[in-house]
Every structure is written in structure tokens, then in C-alpha cells.
C-alpha positions as CSV (number, residue, x, y, z in Angstrom):
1,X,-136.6,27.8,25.9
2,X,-136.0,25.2,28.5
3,X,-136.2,21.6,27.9
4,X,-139.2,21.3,30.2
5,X,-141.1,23.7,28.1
6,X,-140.4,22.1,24.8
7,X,-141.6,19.0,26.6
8,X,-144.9,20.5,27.5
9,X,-145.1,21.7,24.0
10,X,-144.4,17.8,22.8
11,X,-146.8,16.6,25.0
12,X,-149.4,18.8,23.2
13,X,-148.9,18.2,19.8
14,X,-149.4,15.0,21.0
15,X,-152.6,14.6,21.9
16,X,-153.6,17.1,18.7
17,X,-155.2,15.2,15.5
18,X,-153.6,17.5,13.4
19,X,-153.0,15.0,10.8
20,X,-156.0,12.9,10.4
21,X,-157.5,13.3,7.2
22,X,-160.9,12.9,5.3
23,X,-161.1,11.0,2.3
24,X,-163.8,10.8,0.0
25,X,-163.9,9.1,-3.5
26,X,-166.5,10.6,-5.8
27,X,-166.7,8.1,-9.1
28,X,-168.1,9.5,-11.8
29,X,-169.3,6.4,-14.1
30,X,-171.6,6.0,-17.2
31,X,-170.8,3.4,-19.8
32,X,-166.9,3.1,-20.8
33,X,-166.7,6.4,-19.3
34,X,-164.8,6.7,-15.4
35,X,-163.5,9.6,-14.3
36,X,-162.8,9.8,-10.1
37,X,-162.7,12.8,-8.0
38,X,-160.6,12.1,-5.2
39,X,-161.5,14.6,-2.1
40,X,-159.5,14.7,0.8
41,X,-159.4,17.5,4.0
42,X,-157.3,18.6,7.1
43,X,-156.9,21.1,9.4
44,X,-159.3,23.7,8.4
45,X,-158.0,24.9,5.6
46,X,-156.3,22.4,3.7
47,X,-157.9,20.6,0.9
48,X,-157.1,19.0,-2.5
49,X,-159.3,16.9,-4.8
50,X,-157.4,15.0,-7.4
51,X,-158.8,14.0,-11.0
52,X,-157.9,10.3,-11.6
53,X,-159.0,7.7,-13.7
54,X,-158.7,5.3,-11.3
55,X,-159.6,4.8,-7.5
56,X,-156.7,4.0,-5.9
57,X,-155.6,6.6,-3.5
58,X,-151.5,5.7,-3.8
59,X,-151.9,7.1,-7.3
60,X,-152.5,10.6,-6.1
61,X,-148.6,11.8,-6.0
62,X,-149.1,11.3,-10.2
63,X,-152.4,12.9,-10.5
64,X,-153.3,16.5,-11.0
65,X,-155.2,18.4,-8.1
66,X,-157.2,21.6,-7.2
67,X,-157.0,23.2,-3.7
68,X,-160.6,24.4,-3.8
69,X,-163.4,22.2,-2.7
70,X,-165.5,25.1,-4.1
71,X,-166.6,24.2,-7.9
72,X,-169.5,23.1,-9.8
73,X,-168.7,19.8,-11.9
74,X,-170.6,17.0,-14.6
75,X,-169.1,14.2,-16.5
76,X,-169.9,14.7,-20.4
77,X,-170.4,10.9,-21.2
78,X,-170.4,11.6,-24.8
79,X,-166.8,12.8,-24.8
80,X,-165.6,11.0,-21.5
81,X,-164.7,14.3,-19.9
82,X,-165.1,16.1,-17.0
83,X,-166.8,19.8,-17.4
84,X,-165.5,22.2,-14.2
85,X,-166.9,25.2,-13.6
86,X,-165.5,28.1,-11.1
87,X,-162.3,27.2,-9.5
88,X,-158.9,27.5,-8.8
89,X,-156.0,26.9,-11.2
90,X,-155.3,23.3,-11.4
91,X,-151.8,22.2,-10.0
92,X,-149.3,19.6,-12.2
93,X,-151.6,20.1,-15.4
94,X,-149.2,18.3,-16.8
95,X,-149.8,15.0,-15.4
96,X,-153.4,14.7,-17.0
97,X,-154.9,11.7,-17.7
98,X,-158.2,12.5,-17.7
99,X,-160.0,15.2,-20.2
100,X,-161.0,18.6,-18.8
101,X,-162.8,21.6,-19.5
102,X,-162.4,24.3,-17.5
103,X,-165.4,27.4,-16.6
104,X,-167.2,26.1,-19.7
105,X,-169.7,28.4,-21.2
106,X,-172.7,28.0,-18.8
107,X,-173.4,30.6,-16.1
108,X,-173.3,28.2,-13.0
109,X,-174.0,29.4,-9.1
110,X,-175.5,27.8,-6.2
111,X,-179.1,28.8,-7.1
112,X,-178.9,27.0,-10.7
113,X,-176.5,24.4,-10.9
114,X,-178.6,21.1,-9.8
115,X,-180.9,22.3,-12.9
116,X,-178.3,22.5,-15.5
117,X,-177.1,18.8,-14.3
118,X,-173.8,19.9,-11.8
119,X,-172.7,18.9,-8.6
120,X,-170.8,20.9,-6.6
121,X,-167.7,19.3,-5.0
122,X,-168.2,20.6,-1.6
123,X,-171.0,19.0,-0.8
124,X,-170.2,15.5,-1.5
């Protein structure tokens, strides 16, 4: 490849936003209880939303994430935990600060899920 190509090909990548990135924050309040789902996209295909108990989005490289934007969720006030249903594994489990329950025992889908009190994470 000739420097004048890779030059062309600079020039490009350039002009490209292939690094600007959407960011949502979804709190999830009641009482004493806060819980935040931190949402953020790019590209097309690249997506992660973080469970915090906090909104501060320099606390994410501490915080556990999934890489589906495709799940149901509620916050259980009573307990102070967040119920998700229908997603991928969750990624660094072990840095959990927040309570979690994972495909709990409803049967959730996009034709019942507003009625048995979920949200679905990708349309917020």
C-alpha cells in the first residue's frame, strides 16, 4: 500500500463518527431505594447498559454490564433490587453492587410486559 493510499484511507476515518456515542441514564428511584441503568450505543452493534447505584458515568469501568439492550426490567422497592428478565449473561458479576434477579419466574414478552409492571430497556 502506498503512502498516498493510506492517506486517503486517513482522510476517511476522519470524517467518520465512528466513535460518538449515546448515553442514556435510566434512574430507577422509590423511597431509599436507587438503582441506575446506565445505557450507552455505537456503531450499530455495540451496546452495554451498566447497573450502578450511582449516576456518575466515570464509575462505569467498576460496574457490571450486559451487552443486550434487549430485556424486560422493574425495581422491587420492597427489597431494593432490580428484577431482569431475558437477557444475556451479565459481564464482571463480580463487581456487584446492586441486587439482582435474573429471568425471574414471570413469563415476560413484548405483548405482556407493560401489564405485569416491566420496562423494556430498549425503548428507553
Amino acid at each position: 500500500m502506498k503512502f498516498r493510499d493510506l492517506l486517503i484511507i486517513f482522510s476517511f476515518l476522519i470524517g467518520c463518527n465512528l466513535g460518538d456515542k449515546e448515553r442514556v441514564i435510566i434512574p430507577l428511584e422509590k423511597g431509599d431505594c436507587k438503582i441506575f441503568l446506565k445505557k450507552v450505543s455505537w456503531l450499530t452493534d455495540n451496546s452495554r447498559t451498566y447497573i450502578s447505584n450511582n449516576d456518575d458515568w466515570n464509575d462505569t469501568i467498576n460496574e457490571p454490564y450486559f451487552t443486550s439492550l434487549d430485556f424486560f426490567y422493574k425495581l422491587d422497592t420492597t427489597h431494593c433490587k432490580l428484577i431482569i428478565y431475558k437477557s444475556d449473561s451479565l459481564r464482571r458479576s463480580k463487581l456487584l453492587r446492586v441486587p439482582i434477579v435474573l429471568n425471574g419466574t414471570e413469563k415476560i414478552d413484548f405483548s405482556n410486559y407493560k401489564k405485569k409492571g416491566f420496562d423494556n430497556i430498549l425503548y428507553q
